[in-house]
C-alpha positions as a Markdown table, in Angstrom:
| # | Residue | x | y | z |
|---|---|---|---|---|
| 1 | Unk | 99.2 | 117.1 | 94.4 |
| 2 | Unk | 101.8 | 119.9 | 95.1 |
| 3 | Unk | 98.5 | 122.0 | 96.2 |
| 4 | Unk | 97.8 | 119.9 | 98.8 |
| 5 | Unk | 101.4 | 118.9 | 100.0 |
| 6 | Unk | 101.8 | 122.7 | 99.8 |
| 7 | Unk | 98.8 | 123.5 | 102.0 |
| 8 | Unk | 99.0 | 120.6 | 104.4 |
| 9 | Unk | 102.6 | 122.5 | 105.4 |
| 10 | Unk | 100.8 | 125.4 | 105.5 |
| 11 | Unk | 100.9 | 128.1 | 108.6 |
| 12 | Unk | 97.2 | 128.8 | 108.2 |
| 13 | Unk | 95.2 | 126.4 | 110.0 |
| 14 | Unk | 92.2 | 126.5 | 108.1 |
| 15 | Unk | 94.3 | 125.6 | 105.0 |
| 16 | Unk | 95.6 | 122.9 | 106.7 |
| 17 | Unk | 92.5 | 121.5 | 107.7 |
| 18 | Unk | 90.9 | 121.8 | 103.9 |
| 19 | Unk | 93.9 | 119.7 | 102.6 |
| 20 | Unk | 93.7 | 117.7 | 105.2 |
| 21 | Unk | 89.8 | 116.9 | 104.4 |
| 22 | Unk | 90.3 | 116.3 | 101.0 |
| 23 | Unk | 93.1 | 113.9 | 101.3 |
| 24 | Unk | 90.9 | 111.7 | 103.1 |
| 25 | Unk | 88.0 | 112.1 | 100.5 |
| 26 | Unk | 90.3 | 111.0 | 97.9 |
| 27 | Unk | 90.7 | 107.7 | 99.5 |
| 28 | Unk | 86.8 | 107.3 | 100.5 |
| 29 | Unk | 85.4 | 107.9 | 97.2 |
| 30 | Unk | 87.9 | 106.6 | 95.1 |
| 31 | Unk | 90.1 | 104.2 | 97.2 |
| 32 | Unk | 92.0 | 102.8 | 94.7 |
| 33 | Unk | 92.8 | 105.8 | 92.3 |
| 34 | Unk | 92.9 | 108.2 | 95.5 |
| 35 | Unk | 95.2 | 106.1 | 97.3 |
| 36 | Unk | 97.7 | 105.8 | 94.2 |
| 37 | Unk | 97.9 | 109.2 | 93.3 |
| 38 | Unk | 98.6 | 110.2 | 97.1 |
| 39 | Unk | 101.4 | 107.8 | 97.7 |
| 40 | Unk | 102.8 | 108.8 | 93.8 |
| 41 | Unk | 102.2 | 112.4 | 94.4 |
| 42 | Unk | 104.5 | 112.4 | 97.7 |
| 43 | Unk | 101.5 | 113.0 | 99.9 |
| 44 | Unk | 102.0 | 110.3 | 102.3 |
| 45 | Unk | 105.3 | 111.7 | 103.7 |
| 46 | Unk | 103.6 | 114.9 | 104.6 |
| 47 | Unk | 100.7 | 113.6 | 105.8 |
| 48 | Unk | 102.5 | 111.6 | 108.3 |
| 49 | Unk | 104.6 | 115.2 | 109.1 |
| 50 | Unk | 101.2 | 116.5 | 110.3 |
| 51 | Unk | 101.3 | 113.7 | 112.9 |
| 52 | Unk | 104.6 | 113.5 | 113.5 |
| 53 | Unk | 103.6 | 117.8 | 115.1 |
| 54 | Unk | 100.1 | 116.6 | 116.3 |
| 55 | Unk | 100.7 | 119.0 | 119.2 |
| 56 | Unk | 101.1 | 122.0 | 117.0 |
| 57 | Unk | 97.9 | 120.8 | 115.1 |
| 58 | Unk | 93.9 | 120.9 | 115.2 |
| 59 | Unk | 92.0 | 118.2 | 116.3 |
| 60 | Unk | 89.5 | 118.2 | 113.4 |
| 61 | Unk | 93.1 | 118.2 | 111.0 |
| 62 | Unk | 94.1 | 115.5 | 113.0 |
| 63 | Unk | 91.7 | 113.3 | 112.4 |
| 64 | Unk | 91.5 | 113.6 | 109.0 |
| 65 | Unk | 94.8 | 113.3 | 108.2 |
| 66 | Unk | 94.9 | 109.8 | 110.8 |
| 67 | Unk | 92.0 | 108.6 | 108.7 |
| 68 | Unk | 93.4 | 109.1 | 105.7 |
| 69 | Unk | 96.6 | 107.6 | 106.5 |
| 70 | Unk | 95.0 | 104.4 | 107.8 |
| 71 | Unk | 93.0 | 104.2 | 104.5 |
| 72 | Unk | 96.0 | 104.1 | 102.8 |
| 73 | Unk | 97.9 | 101.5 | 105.0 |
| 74 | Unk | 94.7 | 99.3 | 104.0 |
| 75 | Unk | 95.7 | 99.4 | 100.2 |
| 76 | Unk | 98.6 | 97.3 | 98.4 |
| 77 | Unk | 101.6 | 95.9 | 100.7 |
| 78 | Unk | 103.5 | 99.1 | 98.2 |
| 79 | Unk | 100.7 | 101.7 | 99.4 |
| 80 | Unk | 101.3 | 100.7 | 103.3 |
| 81 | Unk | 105.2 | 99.9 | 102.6 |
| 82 | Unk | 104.7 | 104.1 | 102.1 |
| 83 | Unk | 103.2 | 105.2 | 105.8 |
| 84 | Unk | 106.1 | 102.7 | 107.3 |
| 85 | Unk | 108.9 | 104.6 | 104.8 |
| 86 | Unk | 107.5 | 107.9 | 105.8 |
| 87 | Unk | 108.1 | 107.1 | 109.3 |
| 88 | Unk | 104.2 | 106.9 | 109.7 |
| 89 | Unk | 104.4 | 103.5 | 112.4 |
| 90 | Unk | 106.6 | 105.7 | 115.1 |
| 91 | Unk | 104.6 | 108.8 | 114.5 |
| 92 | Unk | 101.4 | 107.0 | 115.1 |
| 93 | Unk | 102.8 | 105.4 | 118.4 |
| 94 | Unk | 103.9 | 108.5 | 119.5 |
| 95 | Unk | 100.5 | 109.9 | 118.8 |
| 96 | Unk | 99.2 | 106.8 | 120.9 |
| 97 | Unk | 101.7 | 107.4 | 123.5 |
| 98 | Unk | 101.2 | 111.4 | 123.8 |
| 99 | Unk | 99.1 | 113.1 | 126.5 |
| 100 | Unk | 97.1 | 115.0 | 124.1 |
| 101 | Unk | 95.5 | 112.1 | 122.7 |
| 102 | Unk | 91.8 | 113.0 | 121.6 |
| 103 | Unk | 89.9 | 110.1 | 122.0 |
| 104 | Unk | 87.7 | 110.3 | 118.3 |
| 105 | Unk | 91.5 | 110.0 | 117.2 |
| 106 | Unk | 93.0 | 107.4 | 119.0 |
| 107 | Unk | 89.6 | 105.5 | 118.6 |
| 108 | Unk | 90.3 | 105.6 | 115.0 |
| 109 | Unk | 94.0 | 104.1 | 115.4 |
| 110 | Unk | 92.7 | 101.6 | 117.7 |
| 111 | Unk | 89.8 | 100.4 | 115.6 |
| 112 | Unk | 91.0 | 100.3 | 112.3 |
| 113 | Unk | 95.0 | 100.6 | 112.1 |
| 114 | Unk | 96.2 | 98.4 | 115.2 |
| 115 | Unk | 93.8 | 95.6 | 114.4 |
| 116 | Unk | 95.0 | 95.6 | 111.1 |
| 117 | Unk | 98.2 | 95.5 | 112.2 |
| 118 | Unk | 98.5 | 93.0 | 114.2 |
């Protein structure tokens, strides 16, 4: 996990973006397991730092990093009690709220996370 916490912070853009993507395959294929091992491996908190600089930060990135951190909020009250203690609720209303909303990501906040929320 320090790979990917090191390369999601990671100046280089295409780095970013290949952390990025494989965070969010962890919790497709393996929900479960994937999800675990990024909220015990310290993921989360940077994950939700991508968002909290979306403006600094690809569009495909982005996404990946919003669907992965939805997929985790839909695990155990402890996996989604992990995006709120990272600060992940603000960042994501601030995503919401920003001008530079792309609309594949805030279609992914609207359709899965709010509902979900609420």
């Amino acid at each position: 996990m320090d790979a990917i916490r090191h390369s999601l912070m990671s100046t280089d853009a295409s780095c970013r973006l290949e952390a990025a993507r494989h965070c969010r395959l962890l919790v497709t294929t393996n929900s479960d397991e994937g999800i675990r091992r990024l909220v015990q491996g310290n993921v989360v908190g940077d994950l939700v730092q991508v968002v909290k600089v979306h403006q600094f930060v690809s569009i495909p990135t982005l996404l990946e990093v919003v669907w992965t951190i939805t997929n985790v909020a839909s695990g155990t009250s402890e996996h989604t009690a992990a995006i709120v203690q990272a600060g992940g609720i603000p960042a994501l209303i601030a995503l919401l709220s920003s001008q530079s909303g792309h609309p594949d990501i805030i279609s992914v906040l609207e359709h899965v996370s709010l509902p979900a929320a609420g």
